[in-house]
PyMOL Python script that loads the backbone (N, CA, C, O; Angstrom):
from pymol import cmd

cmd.read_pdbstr("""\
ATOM      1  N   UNK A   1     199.083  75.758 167.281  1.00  0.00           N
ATOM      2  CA  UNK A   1     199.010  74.627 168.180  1.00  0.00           C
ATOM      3  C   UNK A   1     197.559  74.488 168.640  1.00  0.00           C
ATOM      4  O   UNK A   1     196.938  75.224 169.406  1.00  0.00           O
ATOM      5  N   UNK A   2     197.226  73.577 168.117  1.00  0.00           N
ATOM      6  CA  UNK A   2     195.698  73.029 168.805  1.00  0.00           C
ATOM      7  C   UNK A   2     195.717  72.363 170.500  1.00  0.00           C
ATOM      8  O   UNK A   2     196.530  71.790 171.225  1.00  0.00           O
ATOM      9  N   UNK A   3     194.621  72.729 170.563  1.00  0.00           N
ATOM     10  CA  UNK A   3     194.048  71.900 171.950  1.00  0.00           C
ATOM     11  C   UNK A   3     194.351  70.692 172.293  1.00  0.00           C
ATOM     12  O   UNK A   3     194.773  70.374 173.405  1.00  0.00           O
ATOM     13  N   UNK A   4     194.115  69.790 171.168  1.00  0.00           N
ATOM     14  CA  UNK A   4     195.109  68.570 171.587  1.00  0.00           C
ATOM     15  C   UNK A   4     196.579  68.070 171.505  1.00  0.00           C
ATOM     16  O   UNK A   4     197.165  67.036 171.827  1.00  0.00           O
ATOM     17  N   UNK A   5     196.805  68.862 171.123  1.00  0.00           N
ATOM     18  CA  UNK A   5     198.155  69.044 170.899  1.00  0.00           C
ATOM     19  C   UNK A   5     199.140  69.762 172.320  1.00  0.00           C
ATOM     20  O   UNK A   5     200.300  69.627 172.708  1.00  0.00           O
ATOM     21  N   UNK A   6     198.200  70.385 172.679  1.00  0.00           N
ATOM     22  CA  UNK A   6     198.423  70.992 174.613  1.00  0.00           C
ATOM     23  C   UNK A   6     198.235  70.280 175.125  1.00  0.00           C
ATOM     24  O   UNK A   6     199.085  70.194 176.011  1.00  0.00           O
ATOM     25  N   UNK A   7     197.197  69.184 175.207  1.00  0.00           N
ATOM     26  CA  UNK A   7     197.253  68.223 176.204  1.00  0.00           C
ATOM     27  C   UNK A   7     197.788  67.323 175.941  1.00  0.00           C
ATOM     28  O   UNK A   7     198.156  66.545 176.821  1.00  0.00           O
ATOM     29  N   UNK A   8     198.046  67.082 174.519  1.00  0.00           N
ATOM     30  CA  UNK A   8     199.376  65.408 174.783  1.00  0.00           C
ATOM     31  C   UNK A   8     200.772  65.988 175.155  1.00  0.00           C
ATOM     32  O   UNK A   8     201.657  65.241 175.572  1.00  0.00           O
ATOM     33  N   UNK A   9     200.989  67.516 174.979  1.00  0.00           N
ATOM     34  CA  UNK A   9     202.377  68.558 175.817  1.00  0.00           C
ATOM     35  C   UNK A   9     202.576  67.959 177.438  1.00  0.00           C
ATOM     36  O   UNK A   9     203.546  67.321 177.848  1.00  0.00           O
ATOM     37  N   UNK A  10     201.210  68.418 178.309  1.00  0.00           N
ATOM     38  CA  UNK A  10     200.785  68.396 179.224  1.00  0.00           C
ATOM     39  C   UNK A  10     201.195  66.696 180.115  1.00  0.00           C
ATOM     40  O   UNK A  10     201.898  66.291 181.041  1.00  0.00           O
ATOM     41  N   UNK A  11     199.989  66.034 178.850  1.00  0.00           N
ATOM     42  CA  UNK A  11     200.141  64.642 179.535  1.00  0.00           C
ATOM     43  C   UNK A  11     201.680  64.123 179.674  1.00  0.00           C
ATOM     44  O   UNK A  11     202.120  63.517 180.651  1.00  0.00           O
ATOM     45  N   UNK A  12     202.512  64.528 178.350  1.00  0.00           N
ATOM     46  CA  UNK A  12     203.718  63.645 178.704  1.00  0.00           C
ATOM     47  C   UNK A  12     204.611  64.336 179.529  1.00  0.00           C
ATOM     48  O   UNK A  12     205.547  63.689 179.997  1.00  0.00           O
ATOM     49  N   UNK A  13     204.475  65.892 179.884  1.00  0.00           N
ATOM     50  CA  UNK A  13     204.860  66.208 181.135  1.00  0.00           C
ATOM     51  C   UNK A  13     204.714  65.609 182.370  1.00  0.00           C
ATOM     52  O   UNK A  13     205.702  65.190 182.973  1.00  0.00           O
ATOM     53  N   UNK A  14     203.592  65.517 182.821  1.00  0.00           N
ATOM     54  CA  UNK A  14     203.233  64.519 183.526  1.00  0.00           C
ATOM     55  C   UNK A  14     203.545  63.394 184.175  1.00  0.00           C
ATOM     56  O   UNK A  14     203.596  63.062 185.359  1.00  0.00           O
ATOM     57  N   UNK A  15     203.823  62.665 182.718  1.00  0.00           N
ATOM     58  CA  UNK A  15     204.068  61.495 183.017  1.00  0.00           C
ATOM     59  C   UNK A  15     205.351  61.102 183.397  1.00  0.00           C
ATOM     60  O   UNK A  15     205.654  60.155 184.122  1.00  0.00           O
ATOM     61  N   UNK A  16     206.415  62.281 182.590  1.00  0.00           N
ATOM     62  CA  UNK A  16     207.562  62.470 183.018  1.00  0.00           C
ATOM     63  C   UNK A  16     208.176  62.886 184.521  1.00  0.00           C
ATOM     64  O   UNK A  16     209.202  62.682 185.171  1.00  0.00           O
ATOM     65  N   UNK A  17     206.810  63.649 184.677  1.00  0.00           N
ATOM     66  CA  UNK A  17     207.302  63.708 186.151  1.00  0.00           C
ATOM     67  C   UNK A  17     207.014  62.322 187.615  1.00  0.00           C
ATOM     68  O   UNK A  17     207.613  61.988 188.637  1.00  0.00           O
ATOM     69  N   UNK A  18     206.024  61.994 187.041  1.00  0.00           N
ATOM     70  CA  UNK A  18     205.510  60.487 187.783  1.00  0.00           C
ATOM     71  C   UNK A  18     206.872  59.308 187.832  1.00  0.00           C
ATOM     72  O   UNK A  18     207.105  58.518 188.746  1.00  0.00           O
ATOM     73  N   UNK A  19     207.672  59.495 186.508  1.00  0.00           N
ATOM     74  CA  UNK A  19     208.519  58.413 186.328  1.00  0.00           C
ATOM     75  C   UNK A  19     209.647  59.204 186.797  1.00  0.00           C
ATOM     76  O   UNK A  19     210.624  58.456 186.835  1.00  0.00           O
ATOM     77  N   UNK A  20     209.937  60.320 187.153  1.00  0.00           N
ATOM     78  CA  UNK A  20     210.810  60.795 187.185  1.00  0.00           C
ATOM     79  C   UNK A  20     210.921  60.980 188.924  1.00  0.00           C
ATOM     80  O   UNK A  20     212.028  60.813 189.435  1.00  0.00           O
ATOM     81  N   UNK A  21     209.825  61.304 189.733  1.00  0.00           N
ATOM     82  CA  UNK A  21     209.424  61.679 191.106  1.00  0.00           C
ATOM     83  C   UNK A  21     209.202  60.284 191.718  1.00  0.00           C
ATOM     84  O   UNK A  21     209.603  60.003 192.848  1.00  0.00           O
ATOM     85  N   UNK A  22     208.610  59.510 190.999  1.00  0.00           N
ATOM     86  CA  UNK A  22     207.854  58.275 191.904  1.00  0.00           C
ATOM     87  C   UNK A  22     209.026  57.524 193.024  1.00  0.00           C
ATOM     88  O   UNK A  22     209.077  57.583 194.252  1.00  0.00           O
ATOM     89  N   UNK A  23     210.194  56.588 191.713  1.00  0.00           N
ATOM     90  CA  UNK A  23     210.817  56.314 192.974  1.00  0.00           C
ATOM     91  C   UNK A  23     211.570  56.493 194.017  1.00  0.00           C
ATOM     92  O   UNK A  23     212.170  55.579 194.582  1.00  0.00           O
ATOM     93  N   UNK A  24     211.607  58.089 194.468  1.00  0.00           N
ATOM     94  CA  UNK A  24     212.168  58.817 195.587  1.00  0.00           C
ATOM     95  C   UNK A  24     210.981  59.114 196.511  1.00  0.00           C
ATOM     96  O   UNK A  24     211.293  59.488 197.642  1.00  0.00           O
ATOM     97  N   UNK A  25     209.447  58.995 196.180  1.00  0.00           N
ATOM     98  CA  UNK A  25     208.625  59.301 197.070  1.00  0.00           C
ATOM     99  C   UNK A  25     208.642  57.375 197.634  1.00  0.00           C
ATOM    100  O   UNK A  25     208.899  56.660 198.603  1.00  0.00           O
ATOM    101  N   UNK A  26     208.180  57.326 196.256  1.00  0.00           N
ATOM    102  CA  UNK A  26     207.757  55.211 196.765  1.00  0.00           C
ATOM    103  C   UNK A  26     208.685  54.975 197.982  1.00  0.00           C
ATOM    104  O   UNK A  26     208.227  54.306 198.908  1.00  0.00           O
ATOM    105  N   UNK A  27     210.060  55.505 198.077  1.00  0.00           N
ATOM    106  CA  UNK A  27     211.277  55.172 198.926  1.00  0.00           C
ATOM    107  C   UNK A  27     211.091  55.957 200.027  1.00  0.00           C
ATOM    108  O   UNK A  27     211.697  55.422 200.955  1.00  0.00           O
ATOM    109  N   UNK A  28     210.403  57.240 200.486  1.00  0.00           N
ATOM    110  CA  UNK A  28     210.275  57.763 201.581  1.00  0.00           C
ATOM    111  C   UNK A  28     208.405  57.338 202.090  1.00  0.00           C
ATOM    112  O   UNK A  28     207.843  57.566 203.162  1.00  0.00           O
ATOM    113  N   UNK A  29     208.133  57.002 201.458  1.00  0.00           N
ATOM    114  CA  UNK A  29     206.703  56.457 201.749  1.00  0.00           C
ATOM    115  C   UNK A  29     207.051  55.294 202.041  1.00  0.00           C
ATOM    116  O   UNK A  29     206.621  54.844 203.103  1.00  0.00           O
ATOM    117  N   UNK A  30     207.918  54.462 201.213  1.00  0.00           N
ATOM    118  CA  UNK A  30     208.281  52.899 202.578  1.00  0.00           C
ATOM    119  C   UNK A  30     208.794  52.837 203.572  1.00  0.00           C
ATOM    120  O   UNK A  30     208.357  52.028 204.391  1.00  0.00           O
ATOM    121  N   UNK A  31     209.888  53.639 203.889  1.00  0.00           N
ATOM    122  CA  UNK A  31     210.820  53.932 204.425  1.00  0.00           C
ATOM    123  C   UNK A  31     210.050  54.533 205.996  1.00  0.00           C
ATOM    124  O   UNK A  31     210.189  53.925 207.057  1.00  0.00           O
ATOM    125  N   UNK A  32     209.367  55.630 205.875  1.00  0.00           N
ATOM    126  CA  UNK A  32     208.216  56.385 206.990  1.00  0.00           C
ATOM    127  C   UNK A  32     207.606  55.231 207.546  1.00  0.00           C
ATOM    128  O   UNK A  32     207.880  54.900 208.700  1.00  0.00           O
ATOM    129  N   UNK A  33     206.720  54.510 206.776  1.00  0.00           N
ATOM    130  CA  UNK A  33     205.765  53.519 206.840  1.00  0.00           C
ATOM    131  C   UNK A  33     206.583  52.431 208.150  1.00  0.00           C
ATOM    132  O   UNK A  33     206.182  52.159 209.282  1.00  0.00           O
ATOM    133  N   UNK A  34     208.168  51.891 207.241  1.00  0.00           N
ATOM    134  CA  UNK A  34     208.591  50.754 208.240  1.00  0.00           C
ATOM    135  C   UNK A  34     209.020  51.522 209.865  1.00  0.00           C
ATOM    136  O   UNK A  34     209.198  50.945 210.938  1.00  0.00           O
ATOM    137  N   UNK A  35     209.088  52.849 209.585  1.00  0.00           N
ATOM    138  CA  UNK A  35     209.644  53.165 210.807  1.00  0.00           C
ATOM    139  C   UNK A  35     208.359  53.358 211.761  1.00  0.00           C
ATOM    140  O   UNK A  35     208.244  53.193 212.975  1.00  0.00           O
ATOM    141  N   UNK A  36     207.714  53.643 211.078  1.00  0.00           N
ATOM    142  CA  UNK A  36     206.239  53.855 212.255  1.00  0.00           C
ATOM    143  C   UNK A  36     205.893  52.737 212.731  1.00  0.00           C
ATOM    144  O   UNK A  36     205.440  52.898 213.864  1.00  0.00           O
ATOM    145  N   UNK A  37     205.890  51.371 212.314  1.00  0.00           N
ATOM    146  CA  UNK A  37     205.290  50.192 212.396  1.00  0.00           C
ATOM    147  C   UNK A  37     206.734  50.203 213.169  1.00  0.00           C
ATOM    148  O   UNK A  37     206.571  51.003 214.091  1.00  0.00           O
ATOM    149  N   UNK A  38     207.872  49.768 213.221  1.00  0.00           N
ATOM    150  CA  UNK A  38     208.554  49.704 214.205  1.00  0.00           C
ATOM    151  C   UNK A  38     208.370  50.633 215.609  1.00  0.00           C
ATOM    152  O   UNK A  38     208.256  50.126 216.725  1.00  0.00           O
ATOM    153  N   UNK A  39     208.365  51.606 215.431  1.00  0.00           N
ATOM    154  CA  UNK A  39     207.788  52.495 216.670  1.00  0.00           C
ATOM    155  C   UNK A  39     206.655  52.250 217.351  1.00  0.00           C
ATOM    156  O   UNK A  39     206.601  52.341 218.577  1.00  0.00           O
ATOM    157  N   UNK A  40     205.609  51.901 216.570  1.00  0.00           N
ATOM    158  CA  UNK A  40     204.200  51.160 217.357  1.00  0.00           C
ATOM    159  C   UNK A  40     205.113  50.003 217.573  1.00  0.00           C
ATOM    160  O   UNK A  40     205.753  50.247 218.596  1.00  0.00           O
ATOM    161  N   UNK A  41     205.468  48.833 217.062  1.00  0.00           N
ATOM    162  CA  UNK A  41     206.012  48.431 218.339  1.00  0.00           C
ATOM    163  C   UNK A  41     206.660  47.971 219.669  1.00  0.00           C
ATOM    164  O   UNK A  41     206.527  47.261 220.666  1.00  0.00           O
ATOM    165  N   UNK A  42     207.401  48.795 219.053  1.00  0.00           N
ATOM    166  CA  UNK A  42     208.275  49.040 220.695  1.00  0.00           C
ATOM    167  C   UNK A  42     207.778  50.716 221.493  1.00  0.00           C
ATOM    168  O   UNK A  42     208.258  51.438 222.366  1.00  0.00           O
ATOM    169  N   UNK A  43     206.734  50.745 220.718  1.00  0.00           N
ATOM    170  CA  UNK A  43     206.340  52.026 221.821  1.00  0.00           C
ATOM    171  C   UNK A  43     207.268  53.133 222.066  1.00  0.00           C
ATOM    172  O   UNK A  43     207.143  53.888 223.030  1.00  0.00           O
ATOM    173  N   UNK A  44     208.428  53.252 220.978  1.00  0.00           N
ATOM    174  CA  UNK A  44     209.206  54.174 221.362  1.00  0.00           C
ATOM    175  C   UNK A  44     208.919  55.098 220.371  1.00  0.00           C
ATOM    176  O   UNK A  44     208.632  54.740 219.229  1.00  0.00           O
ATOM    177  N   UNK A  45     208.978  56.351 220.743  1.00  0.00           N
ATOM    178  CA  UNK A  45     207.658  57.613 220.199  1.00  0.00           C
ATOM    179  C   UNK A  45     209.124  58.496 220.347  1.00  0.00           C
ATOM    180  O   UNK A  45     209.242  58.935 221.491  1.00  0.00           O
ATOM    181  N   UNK A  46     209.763  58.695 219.840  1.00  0.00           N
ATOM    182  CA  UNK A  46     211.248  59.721 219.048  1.00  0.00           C
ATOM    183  C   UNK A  46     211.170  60.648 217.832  1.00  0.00           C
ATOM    184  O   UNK A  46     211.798  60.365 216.812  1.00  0.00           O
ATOM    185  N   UNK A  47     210.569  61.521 217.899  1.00  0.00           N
ATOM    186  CA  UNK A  47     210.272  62.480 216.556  1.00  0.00           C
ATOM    187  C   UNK A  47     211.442  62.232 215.560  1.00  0.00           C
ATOM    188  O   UNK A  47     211.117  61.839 214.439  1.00  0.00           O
ATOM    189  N   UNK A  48     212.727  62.406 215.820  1.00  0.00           N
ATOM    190  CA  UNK A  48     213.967  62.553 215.337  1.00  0.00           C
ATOM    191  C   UNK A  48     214.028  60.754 214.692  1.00  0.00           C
ATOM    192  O   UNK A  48     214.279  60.528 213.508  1.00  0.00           O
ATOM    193  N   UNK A  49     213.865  60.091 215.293  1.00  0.00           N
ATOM    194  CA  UNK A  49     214.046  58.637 214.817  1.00  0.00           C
ATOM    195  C   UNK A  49     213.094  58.194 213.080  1.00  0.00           C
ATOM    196  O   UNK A  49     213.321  57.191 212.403  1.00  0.00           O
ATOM    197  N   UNK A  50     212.192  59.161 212.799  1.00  0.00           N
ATOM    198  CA  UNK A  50     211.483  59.281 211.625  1.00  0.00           C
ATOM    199  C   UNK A  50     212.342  59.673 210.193  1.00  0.00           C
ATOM    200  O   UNK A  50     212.444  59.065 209.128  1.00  0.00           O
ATOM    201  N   UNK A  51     212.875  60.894 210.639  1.00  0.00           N
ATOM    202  CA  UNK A  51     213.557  61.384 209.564  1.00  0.00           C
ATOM    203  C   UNK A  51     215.346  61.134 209.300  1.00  0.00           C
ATOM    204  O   UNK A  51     215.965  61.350 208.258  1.00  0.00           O
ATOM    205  N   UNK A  52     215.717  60.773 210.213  1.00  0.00           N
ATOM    206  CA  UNK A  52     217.096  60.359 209.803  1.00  0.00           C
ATOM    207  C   UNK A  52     217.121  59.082 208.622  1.00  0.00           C
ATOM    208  O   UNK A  52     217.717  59.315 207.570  1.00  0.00           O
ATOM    209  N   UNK A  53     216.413  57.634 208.834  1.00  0.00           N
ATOM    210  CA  UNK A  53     216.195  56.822 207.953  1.00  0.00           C
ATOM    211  C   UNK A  53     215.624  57.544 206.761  1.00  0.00           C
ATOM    212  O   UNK A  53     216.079  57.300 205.644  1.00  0.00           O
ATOM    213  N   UNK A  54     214.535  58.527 206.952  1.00  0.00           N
ATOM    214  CA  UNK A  54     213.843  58.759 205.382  1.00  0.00           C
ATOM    215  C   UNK A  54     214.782  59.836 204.901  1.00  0.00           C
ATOM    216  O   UNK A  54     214.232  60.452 203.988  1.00  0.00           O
ATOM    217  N   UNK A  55     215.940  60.282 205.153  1.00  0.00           N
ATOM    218  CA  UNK A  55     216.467  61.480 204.723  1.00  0.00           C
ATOM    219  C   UNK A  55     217.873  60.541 204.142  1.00  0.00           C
ATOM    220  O   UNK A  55     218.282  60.944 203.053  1.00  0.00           O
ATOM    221  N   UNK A  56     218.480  59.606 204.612  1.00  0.00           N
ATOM    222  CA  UNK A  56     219.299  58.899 204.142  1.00  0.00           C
ATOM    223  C   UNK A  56     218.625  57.367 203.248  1.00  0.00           C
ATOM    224  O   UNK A  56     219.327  56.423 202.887  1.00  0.00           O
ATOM    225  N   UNK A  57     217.514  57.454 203.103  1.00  0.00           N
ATOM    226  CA  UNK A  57     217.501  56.511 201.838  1.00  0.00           C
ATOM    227  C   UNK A  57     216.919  56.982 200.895  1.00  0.00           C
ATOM    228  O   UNK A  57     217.043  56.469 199.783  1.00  0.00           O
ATOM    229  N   UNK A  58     215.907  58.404 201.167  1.00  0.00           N
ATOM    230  CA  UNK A  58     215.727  59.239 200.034  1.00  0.00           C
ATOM    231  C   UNK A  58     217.399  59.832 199.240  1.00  0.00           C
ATOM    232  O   UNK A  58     217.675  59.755 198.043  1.00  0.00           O
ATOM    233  N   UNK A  59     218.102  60.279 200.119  1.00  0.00           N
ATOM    234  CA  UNK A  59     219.188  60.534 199.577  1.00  0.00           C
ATOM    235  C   UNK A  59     219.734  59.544 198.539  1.00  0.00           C
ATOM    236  O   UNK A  59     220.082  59.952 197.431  1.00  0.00           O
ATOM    237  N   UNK A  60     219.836  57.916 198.970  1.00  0.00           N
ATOM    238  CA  UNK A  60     220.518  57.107 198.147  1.00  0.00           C
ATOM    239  C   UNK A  60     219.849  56.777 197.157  1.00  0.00           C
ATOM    240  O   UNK A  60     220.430  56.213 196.230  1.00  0.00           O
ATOM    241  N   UNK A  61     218.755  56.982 197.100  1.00  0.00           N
ATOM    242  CA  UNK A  61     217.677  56.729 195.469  1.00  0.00           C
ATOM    243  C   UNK A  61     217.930  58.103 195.221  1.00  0.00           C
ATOM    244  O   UNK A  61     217.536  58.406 194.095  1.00  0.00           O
ATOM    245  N   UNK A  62     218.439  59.052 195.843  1.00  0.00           N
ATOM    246  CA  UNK A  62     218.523  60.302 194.242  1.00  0.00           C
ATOM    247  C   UNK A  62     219.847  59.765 193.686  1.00  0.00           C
ATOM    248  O   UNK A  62     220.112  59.406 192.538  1.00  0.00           O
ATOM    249  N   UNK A  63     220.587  59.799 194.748  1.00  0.00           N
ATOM    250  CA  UNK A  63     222.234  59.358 193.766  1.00  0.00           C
ATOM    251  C   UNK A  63     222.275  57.820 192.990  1.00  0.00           C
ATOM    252  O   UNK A  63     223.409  57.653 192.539  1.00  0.00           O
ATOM    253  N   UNK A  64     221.717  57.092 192.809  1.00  0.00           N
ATOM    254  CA  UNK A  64     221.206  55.939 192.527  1.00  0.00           C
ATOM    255  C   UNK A  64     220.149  56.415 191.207  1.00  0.00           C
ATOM    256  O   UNK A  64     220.771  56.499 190.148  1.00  0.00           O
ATOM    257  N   UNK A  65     219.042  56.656 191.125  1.00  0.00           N
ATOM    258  CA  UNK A  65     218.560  57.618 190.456  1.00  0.00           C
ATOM    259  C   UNK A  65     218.797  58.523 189.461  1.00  0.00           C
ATOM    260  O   UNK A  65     217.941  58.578 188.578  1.00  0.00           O
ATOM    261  N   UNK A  66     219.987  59.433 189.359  1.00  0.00           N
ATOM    262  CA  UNK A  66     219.698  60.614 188.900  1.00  0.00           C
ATOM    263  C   UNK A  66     220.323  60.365 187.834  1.00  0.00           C
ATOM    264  O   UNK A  66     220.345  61.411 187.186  1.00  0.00           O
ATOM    265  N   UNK A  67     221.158  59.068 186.970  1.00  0.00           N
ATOM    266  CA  UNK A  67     221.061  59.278 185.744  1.00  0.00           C
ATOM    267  C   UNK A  67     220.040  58.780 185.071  1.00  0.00           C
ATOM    268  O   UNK A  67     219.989  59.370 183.991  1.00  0.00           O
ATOM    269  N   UNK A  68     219.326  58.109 185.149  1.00  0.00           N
ATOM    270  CA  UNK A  68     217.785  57.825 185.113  1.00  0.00           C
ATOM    271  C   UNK A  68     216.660  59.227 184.650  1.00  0.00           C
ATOM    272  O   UNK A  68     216.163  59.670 183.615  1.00  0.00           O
ATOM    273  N   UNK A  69     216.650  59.581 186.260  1.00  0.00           N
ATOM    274  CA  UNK A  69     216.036  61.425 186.143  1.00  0.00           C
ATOM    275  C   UNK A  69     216.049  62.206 185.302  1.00  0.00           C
ATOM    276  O   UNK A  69     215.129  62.911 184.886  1.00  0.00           O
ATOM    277  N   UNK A  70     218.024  62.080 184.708  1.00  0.00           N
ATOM    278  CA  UNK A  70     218.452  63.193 183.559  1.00  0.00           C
ATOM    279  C   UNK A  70     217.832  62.595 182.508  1.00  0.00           C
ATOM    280  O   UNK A  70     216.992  63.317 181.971  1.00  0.00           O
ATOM    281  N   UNK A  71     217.964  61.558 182.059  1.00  0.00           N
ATOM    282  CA  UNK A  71     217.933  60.690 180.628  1.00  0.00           C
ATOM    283  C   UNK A  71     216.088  61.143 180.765  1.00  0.00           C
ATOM    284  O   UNK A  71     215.782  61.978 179.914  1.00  0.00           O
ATOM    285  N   UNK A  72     215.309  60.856 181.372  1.00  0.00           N
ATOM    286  CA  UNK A  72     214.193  61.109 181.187  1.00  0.00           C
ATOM    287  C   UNK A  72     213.639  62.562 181.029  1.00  0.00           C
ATOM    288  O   UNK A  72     212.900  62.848 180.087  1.00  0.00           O
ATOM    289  N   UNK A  73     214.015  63.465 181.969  1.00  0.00           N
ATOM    290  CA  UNK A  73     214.478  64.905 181.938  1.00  0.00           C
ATOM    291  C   UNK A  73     214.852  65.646 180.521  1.00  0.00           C
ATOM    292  O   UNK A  73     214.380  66.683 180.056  1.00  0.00           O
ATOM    293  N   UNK A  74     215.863  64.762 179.986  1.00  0.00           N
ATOM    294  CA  UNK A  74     216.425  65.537 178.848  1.00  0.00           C
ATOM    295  C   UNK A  74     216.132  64.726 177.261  1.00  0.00           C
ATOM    296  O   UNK A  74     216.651  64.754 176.145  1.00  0.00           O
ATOM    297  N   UNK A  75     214.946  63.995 177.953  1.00  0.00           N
ATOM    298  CA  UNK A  75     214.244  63.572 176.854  1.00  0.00           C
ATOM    299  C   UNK A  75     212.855  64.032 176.699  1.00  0.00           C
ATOM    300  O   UNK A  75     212.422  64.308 175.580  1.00  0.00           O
ATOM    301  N   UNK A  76     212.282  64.111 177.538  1.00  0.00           N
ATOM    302  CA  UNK A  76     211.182  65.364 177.310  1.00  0.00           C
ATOM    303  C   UNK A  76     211.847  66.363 176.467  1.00  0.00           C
ATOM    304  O   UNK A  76     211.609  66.408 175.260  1.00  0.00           O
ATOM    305  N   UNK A  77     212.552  67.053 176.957  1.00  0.00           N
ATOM    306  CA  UNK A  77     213.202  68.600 176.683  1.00  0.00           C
ATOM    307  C   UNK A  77     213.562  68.577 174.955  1.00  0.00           C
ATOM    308  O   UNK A  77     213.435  69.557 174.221  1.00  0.00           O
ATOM    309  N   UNK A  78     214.007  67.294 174.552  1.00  0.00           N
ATOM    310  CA  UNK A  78     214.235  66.928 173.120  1.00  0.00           C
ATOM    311  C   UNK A  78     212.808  66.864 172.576  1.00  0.00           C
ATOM    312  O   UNK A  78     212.703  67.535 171.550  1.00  0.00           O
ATOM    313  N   UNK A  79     211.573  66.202 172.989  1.00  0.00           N
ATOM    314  CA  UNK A  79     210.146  65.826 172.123  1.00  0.00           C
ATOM    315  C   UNK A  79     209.921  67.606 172.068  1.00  0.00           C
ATOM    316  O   UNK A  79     209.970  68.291 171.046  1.00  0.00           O
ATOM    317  N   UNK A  80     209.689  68.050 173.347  1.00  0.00           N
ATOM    318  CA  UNK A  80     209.138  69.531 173.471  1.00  0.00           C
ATOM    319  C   UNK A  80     210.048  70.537 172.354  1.00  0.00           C
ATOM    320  O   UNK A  80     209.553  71.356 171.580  1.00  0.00           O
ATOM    321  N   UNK A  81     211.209  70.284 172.484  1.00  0.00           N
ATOM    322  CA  UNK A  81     212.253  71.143 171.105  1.00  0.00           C
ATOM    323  C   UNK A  81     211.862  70.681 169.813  1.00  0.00           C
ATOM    324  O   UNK A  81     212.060  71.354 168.802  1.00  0.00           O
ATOM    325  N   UNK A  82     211.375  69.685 169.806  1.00  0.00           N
ATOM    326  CA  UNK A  82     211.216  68.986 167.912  1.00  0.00           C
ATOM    327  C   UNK A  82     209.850  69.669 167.978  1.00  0.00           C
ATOM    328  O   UNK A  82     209.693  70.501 167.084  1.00  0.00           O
ATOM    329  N   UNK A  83     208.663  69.495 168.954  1.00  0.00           N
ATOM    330  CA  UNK A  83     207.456  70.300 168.552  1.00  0.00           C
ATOM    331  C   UNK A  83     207.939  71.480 168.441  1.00  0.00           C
ATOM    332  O   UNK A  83     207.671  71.773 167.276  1.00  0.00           O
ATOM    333  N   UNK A  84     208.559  72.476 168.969  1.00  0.00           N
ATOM    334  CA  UNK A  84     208.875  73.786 168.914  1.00  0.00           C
ATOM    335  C   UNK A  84     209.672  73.777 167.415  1.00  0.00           C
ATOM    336  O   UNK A  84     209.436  74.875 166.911  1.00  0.00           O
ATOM    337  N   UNK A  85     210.375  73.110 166.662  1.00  0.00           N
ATOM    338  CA  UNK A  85     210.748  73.357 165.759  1.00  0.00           C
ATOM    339  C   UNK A  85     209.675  73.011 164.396  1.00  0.00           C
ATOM    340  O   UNK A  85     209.900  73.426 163.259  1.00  0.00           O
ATOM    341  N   UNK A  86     208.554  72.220 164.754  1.00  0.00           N
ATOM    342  CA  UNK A  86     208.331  72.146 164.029  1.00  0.00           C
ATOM    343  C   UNK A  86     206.946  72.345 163.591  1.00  0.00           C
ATOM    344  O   UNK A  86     206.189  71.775 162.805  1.00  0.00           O
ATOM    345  N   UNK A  87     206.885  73.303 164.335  1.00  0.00           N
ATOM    346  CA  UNK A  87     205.632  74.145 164.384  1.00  0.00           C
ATOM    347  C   UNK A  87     204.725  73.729 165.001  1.00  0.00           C
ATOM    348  O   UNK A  87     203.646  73.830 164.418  1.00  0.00           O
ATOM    349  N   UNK A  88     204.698  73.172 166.222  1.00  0.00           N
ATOM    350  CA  UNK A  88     202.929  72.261 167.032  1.00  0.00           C
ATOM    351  C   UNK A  88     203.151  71.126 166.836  1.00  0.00           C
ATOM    352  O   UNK A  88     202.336  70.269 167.177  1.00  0.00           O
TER     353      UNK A  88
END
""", "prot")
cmd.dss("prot")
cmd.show_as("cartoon", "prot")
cmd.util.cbc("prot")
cmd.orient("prot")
């Protein structure tokens, strides 16, 4: 196995994980975002009022999500097995 051959391994790891991670962060990064901008303003400053919304709509994009996740998941795992079988 050559050097480039590790990094196109690498890159489509990667990338698998970007497509695979993104829209559960994108969803707690909007999700945080609208609640803070609601809290500025009404000035109501509730630690607890942050994470209940981002913990229940992160939740519904994994279950929403996760045959998506697998199919991408267990398609890496197939490219990475055909290089392993077939020498690099």
């Amino acid at each position: 196995m050559e050097s480039g051959d590790v990094i196109e391994v690498a890159r489509d790891a990667l990338m698998t994980l970007l497509l695979t991670a993104g829209p559960i962060l994108a969803v707690g990064l909007g999700v945080g975002l609208t609640v803070a901008f609601i809290q500025a303003l009404t000035q109501l400053q509730e630690m607890t009022l942050t994470f209940v919304p981002k913990i229940i709509a992160v939740f519904a994009v994994l279950l929403l999500a996760m045959p998506y996740m697998g199919q991408n998941m267990s398609a890496l795992m197939l490219r990475i097995s055909e290089r392993i079988i077939s020498g690099g």
